[in-house]
N, C-alpha and C positions, 0 to 999 in steps of 0.2 A: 504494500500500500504506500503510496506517495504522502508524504508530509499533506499535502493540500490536501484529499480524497480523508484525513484524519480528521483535519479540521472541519469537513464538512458533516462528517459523521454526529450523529448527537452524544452532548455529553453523556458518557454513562461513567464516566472513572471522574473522584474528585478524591488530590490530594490526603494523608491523611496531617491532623495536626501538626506532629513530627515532622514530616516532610514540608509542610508549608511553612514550618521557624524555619527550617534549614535553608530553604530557598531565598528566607528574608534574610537570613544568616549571611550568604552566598553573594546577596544584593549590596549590603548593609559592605561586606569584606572588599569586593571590587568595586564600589565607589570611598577610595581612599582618600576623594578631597571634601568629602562629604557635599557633592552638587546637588543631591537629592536624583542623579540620573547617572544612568551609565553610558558610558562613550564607547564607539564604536572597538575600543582597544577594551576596554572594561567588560564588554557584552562578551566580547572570546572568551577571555578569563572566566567568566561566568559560565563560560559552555564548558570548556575543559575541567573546571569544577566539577560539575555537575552532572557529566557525560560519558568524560576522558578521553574528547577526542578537541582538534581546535576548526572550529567549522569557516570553511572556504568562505572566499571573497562576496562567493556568487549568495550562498546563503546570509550574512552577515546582511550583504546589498539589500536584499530580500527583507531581512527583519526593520532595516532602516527605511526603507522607505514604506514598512507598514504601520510606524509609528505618526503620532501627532506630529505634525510640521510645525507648531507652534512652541514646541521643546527645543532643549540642544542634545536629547536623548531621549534613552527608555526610561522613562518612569517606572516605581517599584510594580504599582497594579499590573500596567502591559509587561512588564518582565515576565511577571505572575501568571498570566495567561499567557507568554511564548514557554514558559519551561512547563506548565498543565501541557498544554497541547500536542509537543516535544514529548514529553512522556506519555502522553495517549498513543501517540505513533508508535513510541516506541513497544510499549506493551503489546500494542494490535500485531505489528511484526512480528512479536516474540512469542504470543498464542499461534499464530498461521505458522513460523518454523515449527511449533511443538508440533501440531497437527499433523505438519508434513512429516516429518520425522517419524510419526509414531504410525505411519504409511512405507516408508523408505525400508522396509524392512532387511535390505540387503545393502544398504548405508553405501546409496550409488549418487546419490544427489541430483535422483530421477526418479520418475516413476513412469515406467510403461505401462500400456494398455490393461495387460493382466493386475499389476499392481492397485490398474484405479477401480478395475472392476470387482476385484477383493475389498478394497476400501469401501467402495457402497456397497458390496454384500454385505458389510458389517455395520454399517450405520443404515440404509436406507434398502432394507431387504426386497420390499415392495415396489422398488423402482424398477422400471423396466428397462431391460439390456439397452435398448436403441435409445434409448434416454442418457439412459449411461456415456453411451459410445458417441451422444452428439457434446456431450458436455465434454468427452476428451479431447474428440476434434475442434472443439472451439480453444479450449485450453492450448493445442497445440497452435489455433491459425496465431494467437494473443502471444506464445510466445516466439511465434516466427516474425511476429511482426515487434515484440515490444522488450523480449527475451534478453536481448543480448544487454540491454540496459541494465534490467535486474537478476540476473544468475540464470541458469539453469534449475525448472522444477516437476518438466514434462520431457519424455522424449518417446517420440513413436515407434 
């Protein structure tokens, strides 16, 4: 799932307490002149805090120009909702690898045909074969066309 397709998703995950001091925690640490905002060099730190990775120009570009044009930053709140959302993504990613995974039976980081039609015999006993067999081939046309961006998770 794409960062954007998360956010469009509706909230179902909200931080818990802990995690929400931590993130003010996080805010509070990477704004060291106390501006009340974070600067584009402050927002990285904040990521790699929080994340442990340091995110590209392209995404940083992306968070700035989603903010208020009326600041000289992120404000605590909009931080608040880029690191919820950030982590919605991330968990939705990290439920769909378990998923996949717990399909991958012979840990090939594919799954072929027989592969998927085992997987809904076990989840969806009552669905019919050709049902089955349209939903692989769509899966494969999606990764022939969108594949090579996100990994390998189909192969015919």
């Amino acid at each position: 799932m794409l960062f954007s397709e998360a956010v469009a998703r509706s909230r179902t995950w909200e931080p818990s307490p802990s995690e929400h001091r931590m993130w003010v925690k996080v805010f509070k640490a990477c704004d060291e002149d106390h501006k009340g905002y974070l600067s584009r060099e402050d927002f990285k730190v904040a990521v790699v805090m929080l994340f442990g990775y340091k995110p590209s120009k392209i995404e940083v570009d992306s968070v700035m120009s989603s903010i208020n044009p009326n600041t000289s930053g992120i404000l605590l709140e909009e931080f608040l909702n880029i690191v919820r959302k950030k982590k919605e993504a991330q968990r939705y990613r990290n439920e769909i690898r378990h998923i996949f995974t717990a399909f991958d039976t012979y840990y090939r980081g594919f799954l072929t045909l027989e592969d998927f039609k085992k997987a809904f015999r076990q989840v969806a006993p009552k669905l019919p074969e050709r049902t089955v067999l349209e939903v692989f081939r769509g899966s494969v046309k999606w990764y022939r066309h969108f594949g090579r961006q996100f990994g390998s998770f189909l192969q015919s």
